[in-house]
C-alpha positions in Angstrom: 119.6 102.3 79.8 117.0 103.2 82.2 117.9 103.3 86.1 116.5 104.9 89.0 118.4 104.7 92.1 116.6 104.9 95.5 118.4 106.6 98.9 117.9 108.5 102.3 116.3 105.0 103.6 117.1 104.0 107.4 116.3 103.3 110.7 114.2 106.3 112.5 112.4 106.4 115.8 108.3 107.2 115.5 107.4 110.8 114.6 110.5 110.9 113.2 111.3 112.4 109.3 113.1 110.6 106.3 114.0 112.3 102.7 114.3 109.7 100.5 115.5 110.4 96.9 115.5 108.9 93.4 118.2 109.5 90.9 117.0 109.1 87.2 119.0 108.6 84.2 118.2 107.0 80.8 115.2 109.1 80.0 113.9 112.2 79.4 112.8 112.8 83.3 110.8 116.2 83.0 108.6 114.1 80.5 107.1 111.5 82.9 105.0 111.2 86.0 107.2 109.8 89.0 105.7 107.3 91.4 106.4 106.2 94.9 105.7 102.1 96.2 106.3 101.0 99.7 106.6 97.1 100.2 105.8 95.5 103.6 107.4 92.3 104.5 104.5 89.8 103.6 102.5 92.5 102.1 102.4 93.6 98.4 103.4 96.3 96.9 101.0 99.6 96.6 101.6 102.8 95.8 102.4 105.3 98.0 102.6 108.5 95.7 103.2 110.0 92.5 103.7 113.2 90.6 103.1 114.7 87.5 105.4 115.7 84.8 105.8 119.3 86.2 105.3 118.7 90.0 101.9 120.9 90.0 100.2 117.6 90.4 100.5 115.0 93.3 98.5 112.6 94.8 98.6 110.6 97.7 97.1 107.0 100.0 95.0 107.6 102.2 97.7 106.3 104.5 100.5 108.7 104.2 98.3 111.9 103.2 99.4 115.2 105.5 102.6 113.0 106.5 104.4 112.8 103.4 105.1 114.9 100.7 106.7 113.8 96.7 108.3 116.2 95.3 110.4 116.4 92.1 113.3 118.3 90.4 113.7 118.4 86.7 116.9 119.9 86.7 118.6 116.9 88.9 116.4 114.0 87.6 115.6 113.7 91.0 112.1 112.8 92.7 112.3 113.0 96.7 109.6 111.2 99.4 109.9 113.8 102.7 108.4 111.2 105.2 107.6 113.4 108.4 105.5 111.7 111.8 107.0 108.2 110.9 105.1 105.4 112.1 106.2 101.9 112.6 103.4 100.7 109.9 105.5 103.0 107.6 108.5 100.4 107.8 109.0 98.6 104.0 111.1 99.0 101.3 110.5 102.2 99.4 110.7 102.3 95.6 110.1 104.7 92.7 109.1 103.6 89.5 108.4 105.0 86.1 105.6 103.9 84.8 105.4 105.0 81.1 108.7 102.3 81.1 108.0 100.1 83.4 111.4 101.2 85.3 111.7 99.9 89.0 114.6 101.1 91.4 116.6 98.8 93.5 114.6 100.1 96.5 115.6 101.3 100.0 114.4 100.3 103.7 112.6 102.4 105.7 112.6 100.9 109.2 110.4 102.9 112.2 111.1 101.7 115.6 112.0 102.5 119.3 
C-alpha cells in the first residue's frame, strides 16, 4: 500500500525557516520523481517543487525559487521541503505526491504570521 506521510509543518514568524519531510513507503522510492504542492485556503493546488529520481535534478515556481530547497534521501524514503525567508503568502497546506502513482500525502500546514 502506497503512503506518504507529510511533517515539520507549523506556525513560524516571516523570514523564518521550516523543514518539512515526507516519509514514503509502498514503493520503490529511489525509482520516482518526488513533488511538492502547497494549497491556499480558497486557492488550488500548484506545485511548488519536485525532484528527480536521484536528487541531481530539481526544479522550482517562480514563487519559492532562492527560498526553498527539495531535497531527497534514498536511503530513508524521505523527500524534505527546507522553507527559509518564510512569507505569510507561503501559509497553506503542504503536500508531496508521487506522481507516477498518483500517491497524495495527508498534507501539513504551514502557517506564516506575526
Amino acid at each position: 500500500q502506497v503512503q506518504l506521510v507529510e511533517s515539520g509543518g507549523g506556525l513560524v514568524q516571516p523570514g523564518g525557516s521550516l523543514r518539512l519531510a515526507c516519509a514514503a513507503s509502498g514503493f520503490t522510492f529511489r525509482y520516482y520523481v518526488m513533488h511538492w504542492y502547497c494549497q491556499a485556503r480558497g486557492k488550488e493546488r500548484e506545485l511548488v517543487a519536485r525532484i528527480d529520481k536521484s536528487g541531481g535534478v530539481r526544479d522550482y515556481s517562480d514563487s519559492v525559487k532562492g527560498r526553498f530547497t527539495i531535497s531527497r534521501d534514498n536511503a530513508k524514503n524521505t523527500v524534505y521541503l527546507q522553507m527559509n525567508a518564510l512569507r505569510p503568502e507561503d501559509s497553506a497546506v503542504y503536500y508531496c505526491y508521487n506522481p507516477s502513482v498518483s500517491a497524495w500525502g495527508q498534507g501539513t500546514q504551514v502557517i506564516v504570521s506575526s
